[in-house]
C-alpha positions as CSV (number, residue, x, y, z in Angstrom):
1,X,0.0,0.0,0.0
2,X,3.1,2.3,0.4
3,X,4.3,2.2,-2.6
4,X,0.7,3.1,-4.2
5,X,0.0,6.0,-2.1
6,X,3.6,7.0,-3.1
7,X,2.7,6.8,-6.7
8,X,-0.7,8.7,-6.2
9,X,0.9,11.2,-4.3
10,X,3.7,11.7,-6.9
11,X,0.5,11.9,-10.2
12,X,-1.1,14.9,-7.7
13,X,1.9,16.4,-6.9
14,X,3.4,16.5,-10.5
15,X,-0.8,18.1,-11.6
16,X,-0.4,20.9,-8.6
17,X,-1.4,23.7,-11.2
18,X,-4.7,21.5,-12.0
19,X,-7.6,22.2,-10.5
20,X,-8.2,19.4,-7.7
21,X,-11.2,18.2,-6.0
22,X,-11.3,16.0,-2.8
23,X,-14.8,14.1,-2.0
24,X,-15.0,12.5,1.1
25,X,-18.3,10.1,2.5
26,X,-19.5,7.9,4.7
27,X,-19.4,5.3,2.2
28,X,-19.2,4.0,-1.1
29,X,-20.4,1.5,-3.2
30,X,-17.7,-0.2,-5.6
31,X,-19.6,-1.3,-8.1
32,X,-16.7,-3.4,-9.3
33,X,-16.3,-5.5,-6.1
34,X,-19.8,-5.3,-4.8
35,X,-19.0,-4.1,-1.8
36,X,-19.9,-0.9,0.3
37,X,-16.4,0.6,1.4
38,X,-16.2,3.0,4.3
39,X,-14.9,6.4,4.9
40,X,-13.8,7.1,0.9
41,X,-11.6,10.0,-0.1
42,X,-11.4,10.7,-3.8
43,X,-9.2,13.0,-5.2
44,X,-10.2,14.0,-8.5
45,X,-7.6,16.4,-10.4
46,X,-8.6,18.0,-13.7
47,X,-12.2,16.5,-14.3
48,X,-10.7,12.3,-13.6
49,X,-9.8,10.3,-10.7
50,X,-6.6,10.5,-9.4
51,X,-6.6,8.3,-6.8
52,X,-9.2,6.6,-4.4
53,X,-8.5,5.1,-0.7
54,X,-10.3,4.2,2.0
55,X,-9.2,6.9,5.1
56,X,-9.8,3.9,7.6
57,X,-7.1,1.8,6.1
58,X,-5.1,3.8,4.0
59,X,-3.3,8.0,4.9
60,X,-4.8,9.7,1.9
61,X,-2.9,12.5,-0.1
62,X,-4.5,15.0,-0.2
63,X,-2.6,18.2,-2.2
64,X,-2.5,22.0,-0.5
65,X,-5.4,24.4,-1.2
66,X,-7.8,21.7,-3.2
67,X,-11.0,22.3,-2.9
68,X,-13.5,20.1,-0.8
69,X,-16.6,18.5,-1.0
70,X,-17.6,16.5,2.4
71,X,-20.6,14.3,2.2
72,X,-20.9,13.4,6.8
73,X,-23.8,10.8,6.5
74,X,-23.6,10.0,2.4
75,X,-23.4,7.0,0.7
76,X,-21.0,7.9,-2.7
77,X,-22.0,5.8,-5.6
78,X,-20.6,6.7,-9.2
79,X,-22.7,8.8,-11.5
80,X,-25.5,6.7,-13.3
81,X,-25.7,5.8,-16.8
82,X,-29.7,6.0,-18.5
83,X,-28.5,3.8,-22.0
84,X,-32.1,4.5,-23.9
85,X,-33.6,7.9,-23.6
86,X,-35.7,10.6,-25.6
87,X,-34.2,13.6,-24.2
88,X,-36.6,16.3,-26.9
89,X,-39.7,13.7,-25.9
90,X,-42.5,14.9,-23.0
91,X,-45.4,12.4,-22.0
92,X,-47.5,15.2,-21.3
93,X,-47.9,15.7,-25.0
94,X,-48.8,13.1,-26.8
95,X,-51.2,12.0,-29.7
96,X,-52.8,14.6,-31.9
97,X,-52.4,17.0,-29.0
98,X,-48.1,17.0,-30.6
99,X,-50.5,19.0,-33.6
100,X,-51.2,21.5,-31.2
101,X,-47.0,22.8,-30.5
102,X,-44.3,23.7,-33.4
103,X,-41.6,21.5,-35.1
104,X,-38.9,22.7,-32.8
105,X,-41.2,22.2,-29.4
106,X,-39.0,19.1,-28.8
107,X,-36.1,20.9,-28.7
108,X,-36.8,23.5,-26.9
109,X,-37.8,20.8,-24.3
110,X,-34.8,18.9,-24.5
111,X,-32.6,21.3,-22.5
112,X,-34.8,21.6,-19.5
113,X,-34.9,18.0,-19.9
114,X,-31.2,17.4,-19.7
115,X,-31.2,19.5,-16.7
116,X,-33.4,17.0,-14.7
117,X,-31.9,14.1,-15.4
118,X,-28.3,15.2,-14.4
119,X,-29.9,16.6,-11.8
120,X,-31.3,12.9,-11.0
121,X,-28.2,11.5,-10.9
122,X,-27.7,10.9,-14.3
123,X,-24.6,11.8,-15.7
124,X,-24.5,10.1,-18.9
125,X,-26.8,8.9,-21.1
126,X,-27.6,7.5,-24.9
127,X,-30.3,9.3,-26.4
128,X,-31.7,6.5,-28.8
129,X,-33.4,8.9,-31.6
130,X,-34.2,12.5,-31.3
131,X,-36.0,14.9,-34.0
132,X,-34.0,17.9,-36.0
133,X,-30.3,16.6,-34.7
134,X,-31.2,17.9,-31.0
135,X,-29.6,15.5,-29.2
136,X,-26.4,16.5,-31.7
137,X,-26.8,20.4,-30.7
138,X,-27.9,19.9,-27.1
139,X,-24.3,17.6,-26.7
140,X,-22.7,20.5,-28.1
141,X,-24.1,23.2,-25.6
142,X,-23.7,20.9,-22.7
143,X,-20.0,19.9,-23.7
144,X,-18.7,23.7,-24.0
145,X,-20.5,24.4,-21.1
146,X,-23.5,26.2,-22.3
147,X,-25.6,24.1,-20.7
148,X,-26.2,21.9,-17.7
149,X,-27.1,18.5,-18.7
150,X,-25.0,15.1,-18.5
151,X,-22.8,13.6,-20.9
152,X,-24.8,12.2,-24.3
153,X,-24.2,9.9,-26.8
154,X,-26.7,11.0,-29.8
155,X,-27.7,8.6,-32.2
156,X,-30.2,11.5,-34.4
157,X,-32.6,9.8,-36.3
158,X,-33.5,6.3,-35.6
159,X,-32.8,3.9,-39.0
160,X,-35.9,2.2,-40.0
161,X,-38.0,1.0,-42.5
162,X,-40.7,2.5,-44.4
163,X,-44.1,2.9,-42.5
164,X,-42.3,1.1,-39.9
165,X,-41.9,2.3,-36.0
166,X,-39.6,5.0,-36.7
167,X,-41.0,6.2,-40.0
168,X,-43.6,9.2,-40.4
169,X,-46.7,7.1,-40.6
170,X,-50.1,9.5,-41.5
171,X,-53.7,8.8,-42.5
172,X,-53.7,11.5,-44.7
173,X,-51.8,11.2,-48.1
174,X,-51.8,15.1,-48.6
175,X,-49.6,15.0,-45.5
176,X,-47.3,11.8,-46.0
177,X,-43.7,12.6,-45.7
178,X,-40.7,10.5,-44.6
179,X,-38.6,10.1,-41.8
180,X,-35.0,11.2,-42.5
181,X,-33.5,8.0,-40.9
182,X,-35.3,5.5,-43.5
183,X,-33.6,3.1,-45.5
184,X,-34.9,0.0,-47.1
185,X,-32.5,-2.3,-48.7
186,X,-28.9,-3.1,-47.1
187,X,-27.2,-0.2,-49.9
188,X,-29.6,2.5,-48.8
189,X,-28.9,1.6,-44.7
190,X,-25.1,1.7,-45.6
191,X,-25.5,5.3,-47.4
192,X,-27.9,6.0,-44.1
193,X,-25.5,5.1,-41.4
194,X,-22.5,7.3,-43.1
195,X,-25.0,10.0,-43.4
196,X,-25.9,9.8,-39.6
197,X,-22.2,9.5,-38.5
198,X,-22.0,12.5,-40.6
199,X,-24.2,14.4,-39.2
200,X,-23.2,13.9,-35.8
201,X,-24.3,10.2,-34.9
202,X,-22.1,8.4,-32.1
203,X,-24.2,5.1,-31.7
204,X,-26.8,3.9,-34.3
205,X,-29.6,3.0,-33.5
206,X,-32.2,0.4,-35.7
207,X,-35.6,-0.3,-35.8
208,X,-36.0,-3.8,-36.0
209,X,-40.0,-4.3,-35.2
210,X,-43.1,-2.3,-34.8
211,X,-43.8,-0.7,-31.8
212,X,-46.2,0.7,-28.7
213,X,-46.3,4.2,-29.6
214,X,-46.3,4.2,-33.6
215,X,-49.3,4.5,-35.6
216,X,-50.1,0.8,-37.3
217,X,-47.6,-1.0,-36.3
218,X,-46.9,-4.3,-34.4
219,X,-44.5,-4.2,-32.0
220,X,-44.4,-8.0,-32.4
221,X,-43.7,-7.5,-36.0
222,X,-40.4,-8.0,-37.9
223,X,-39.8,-4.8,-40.3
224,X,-36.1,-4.6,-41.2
225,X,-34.7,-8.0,-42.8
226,X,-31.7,-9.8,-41.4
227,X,-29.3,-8.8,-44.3
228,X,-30.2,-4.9,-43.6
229,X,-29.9,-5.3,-39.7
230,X,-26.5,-7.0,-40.5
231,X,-25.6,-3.9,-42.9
232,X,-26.3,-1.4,-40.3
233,X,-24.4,-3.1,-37.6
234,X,-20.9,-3.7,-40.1
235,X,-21.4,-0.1,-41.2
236,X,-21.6,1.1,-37.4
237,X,-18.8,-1.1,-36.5
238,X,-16.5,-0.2,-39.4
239,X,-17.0,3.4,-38.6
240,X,-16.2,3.1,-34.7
241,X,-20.1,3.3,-33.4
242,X,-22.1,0.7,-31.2
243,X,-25.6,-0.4,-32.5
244,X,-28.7,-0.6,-30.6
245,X,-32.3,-2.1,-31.7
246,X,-35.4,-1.0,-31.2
247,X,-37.0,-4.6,-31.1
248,X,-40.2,-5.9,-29.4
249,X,-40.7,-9.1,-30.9
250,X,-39.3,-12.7,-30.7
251,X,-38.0,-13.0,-34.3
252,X,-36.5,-9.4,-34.4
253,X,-34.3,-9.2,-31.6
254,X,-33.1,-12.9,-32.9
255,X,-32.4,-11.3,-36.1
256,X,-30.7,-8.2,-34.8
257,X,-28.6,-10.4,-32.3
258,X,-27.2,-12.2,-35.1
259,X,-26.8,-9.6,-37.2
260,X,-24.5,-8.6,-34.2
261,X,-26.2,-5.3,-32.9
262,X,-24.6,-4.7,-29.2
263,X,-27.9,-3.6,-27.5
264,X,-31.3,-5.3,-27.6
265,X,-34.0,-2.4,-26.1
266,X,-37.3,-3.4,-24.7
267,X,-37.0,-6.6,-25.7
268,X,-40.5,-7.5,-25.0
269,X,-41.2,-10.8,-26.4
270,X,-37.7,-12.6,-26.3
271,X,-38.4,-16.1,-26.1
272,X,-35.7,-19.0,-24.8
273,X,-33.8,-19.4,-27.8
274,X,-33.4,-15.4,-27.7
275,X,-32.0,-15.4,-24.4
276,X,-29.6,-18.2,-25.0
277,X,-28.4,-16.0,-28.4
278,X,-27.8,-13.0,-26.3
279,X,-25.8,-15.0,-24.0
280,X,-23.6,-16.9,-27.0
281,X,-23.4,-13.4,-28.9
282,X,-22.5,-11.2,-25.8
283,X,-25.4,-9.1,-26.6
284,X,-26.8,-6.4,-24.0
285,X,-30.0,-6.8,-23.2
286,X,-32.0,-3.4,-21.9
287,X,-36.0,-4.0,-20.5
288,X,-37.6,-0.5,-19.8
289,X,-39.8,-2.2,-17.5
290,X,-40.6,0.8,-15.6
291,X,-41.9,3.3,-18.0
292,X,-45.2,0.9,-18.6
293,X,-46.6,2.3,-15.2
294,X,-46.2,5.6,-15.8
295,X,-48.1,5.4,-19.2
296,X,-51.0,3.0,-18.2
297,X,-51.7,5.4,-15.0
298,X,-51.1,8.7,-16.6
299,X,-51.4,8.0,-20.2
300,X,-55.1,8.5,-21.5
301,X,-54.9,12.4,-19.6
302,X,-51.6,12.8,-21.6
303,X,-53.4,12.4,-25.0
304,X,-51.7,8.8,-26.1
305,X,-54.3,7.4,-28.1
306,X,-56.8,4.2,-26.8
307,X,-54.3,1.7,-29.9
308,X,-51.6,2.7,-28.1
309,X,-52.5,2.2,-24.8
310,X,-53.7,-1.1,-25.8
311,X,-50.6,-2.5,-26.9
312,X,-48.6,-1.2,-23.8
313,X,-50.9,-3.5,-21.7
314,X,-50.6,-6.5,-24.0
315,X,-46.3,-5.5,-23.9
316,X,-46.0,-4.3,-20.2
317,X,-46.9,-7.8,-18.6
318,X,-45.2,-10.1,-21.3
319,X,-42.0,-7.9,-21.1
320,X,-41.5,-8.1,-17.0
321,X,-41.8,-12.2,-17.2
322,X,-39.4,-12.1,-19.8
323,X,-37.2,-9.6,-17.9
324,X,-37.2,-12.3,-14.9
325,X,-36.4,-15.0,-17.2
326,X,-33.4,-13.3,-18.8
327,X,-32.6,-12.2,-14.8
328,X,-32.6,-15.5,-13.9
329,X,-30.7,-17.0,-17.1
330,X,-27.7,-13.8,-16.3
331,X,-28.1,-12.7,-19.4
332,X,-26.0,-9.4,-20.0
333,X,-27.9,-6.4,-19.4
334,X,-28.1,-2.3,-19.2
335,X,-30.2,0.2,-17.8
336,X,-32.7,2.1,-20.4
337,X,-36.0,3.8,-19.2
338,X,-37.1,5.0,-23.0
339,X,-37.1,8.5,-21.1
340,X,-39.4,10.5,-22.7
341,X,-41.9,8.2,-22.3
342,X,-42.8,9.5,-18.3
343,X,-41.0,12.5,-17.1
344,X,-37.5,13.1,-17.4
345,X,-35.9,13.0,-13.9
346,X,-37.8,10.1,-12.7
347,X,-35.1,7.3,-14.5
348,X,-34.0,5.7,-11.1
349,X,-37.8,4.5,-10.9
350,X,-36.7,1.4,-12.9
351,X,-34.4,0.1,-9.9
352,X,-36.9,-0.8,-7.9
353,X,-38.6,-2.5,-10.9
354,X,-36.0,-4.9,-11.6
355,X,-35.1,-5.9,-8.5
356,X,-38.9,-7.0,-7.8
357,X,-38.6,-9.2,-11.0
358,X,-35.4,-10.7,-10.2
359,X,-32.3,-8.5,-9.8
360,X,-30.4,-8.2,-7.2
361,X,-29.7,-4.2,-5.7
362,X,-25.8,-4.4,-6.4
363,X,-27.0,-6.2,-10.0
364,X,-29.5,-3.5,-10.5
365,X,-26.9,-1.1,-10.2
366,X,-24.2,-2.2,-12.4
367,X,-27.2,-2.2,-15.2
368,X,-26.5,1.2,-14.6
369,X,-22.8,1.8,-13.9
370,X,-20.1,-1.2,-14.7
371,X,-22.5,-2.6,-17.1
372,X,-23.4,0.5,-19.0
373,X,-19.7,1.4,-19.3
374,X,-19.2,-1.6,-21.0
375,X,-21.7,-1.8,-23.5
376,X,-20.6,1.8,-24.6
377,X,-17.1,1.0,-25.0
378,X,-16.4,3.9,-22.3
379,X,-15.5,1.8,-19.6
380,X,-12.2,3.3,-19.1
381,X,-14.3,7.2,-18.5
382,X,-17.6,6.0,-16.5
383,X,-18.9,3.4,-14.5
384,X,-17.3,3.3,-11.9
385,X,-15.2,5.4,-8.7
386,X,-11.8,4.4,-10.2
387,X,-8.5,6.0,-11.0
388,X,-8.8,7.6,-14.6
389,X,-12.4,7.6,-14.7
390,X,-14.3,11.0,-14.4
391,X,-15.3,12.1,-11.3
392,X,-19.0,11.8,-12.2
393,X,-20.2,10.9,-8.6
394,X,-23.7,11.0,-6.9
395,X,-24.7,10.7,-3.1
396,X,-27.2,9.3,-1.5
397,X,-28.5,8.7,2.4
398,X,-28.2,5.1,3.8
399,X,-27.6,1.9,1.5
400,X,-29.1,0.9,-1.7
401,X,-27.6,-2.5,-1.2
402,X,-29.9,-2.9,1.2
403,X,-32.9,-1.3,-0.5
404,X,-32.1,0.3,-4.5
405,X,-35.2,2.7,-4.1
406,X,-33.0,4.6,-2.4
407,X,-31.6,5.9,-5.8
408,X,-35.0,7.7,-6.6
409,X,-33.8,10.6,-4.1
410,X,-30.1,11.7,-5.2
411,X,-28.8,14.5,-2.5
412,X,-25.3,15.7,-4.4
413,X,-24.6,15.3,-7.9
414,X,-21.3,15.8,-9.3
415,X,-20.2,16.0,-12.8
416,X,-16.2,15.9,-13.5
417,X,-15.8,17.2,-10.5
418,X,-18.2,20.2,-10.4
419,X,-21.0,19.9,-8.1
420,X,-24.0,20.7,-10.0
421,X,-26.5,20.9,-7.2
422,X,-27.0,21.1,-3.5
423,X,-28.9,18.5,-1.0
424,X,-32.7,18.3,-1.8
């Protein structure tokens, strides 16, 4: 132990001009090891980790005149990771009541939306399809510091087929147009996915099946074919992106799976020979098994139209028993709420979910930590309180080991070592 703290103290004392921040706790969760580890002090130098000890075994170095940010009573955890939300989308307008505000309402909505969920905890997320680029310009904003939000991966327009989930799908012929992000035939999705990663794409996502919230379509459905699932996940791969699919039913998340997109989201109607795929093929799985309450409850007020609603009853039940057979099978698996779908802010809601269908808390977590990191190909940035990682760090009162719903009431955010807000 001497010789690390030597080493630690010889990184801080070589980065004395940098700006350094010392957090100190009650606690923290490694996510890593699983276990809770008392009194933490972590020095974070420059926006990362430098070092992280425990004061009770370890003398920590801590350099002259950093600044300080004690926690007496808090439980540290690292900042949380939402893999599938809508940051432009609101629940409180949907249906034909979205006739009622402008094209760039969304937008508008996305930056106050960013704000709550860092504000929840959240300090990175992947926002799985957004209209007019936002995600791309809100990224922007938030990086330079224009804006608060947390750190997002923006995947643009969804990829999908026509008059499938993430096409523009009308009664009206007079009013027919076309989603930017549809492709049909493996050419056209290889021309689409350069075109996205042009215009500011850093994961791609695919629609693979119909969905809840799309006008005539079947979320059980297949609507992109194997060969252009397995286009779209080359082309992503090639040009240094993850994939992730929008798939509800049994025969599209198989086909996306072996076309070899990383992440599988909602995955509704998985079926046993699905689950063993994932497992073979590495694939993440991501349930939004939470969001299904909010809608059902608060829905019909909200303007989502009686189809709709239908199909999330018929999906809601079928997608938490397969969520507790994939739990139970350890299948690989991430954190995404679909935010957007209830109210941006409440994403640590879904803990609590998944462990009452078969998680445990410290496995809940790494959905969203460890897990997450991974499946982004970040996990030498987040995920985890580690040396070289940011110093994206939330705190909490008591132990989510012990109970996860603890998670729904974050008292400190911080963000590369900023704090971004003060105790609730």
């Amino acid at each position: 132990m001497k010789i690390a703290l030597t080493a630690a103290a010889l990184l801080l004392a070589s980065t004395a001009s940098a700006k350094t921040v010392v957090v100190t706790a009650d606690r923290m969760v490694d996510v890593l090891s699983g276990k809770m580890v008392e009194q933490p002090v972590v020095v974070i130098t420059d926006g990362r980790i430098a070092s992280v000890v425990s004061a009770g075994t370890q003398r920590p170095f801590i350099p002259e005149g950093a600044e300080r940010i004690d926690l007496p009573g808090k439980t540290i955890l690292p900042g949380l990771i939402d893999m599938h939300v809508h940051l432009g989308g609101t629940p409180l307008v949907q249906g034909y009541r979205a006739l009622e505000y402008t094209d760039s309402f969304n937008t508008v909505m996305a930056v106050p939306n960013a704000e709550a969920t860092l504000k929840a905890g959240f300090t990175t997320v992947r926002s799985l399809g957004d209209y007019d680029y936002a995600d791309v310009a809100l990224q922007q904003a938030i990086d330079d510091g224009f804006l608060p939000g947390p750190r997002i991966v923006p995947a643009t327009y969804a990829l999908g087929a026509t008059g499938g989930h993430c096409d523009e799908n009308t009664n009206r012929p007079s009013d027919a147009k076309t989603s930017p992000g549809v492709a049909d035939g493996p050419e056209a999705v290889r021309a689409k996915v350069r075109e996205l990663r042009k215009l500011g794409a850093r994961v791609l996502k695919v629609c693979a099946t119909g969905g809840v919230f799309s006008r005539n379509t079947d979320p059980g459905a297949q609507q992109m074919t194997y060969e252009e699932l397995k286009m779209a996940a080359d082309e992503a791969h090639m040009l240094g992106m993850k994939s992730a699919a929008h798939a509800h039913g049994a025969d599209g998340i198989k086909a996306a799976i072996r076309a070899g997109i990383d992440t599988i989201e909602h995955v509704s109607f998985i079926d046993d020979e699905g689950i063993r795929l994932a497992k073979e093929k590495g694939t993440w799985l991501g349930f939004d098994v939470y969001n299904t309450e909010y809608t059902l409850s608060e829905g019909e007020a909200n303007g989502v139209l009686p189809e709709n609603l239908e199909k999330e009853r018929r999906v809601g039940t079928i997608q938490r028993e397969n969520f507790a057979k994939a739990a139970k099978a350890e299948a690989k698996m991430i954190f995404s709420t679909d935010g957007g779908i209830y109210p941006h802010g409440l994403n640590a809601r879904q803990f609590a979910v998944m462990v009452r269908f078969g998680l445990s808390p410290i496995q809940a977590i790494r959905t969203a930590t460890s897990n997450a990191a991974q499946a982004l190909g970040w996990e030498k940035d987040v995920g985890a309180i580690a040396v070289g990682r940011y110093g994206d760090i939330i705190a909490i009162e008591g132990d989510p080991l012990a109970d996860v719903s603890l998670l729904e009431k974050v008292d400190v955010v911080i963000k590369g070592g900023e704090r971004v807000n003060q105790d609730r």
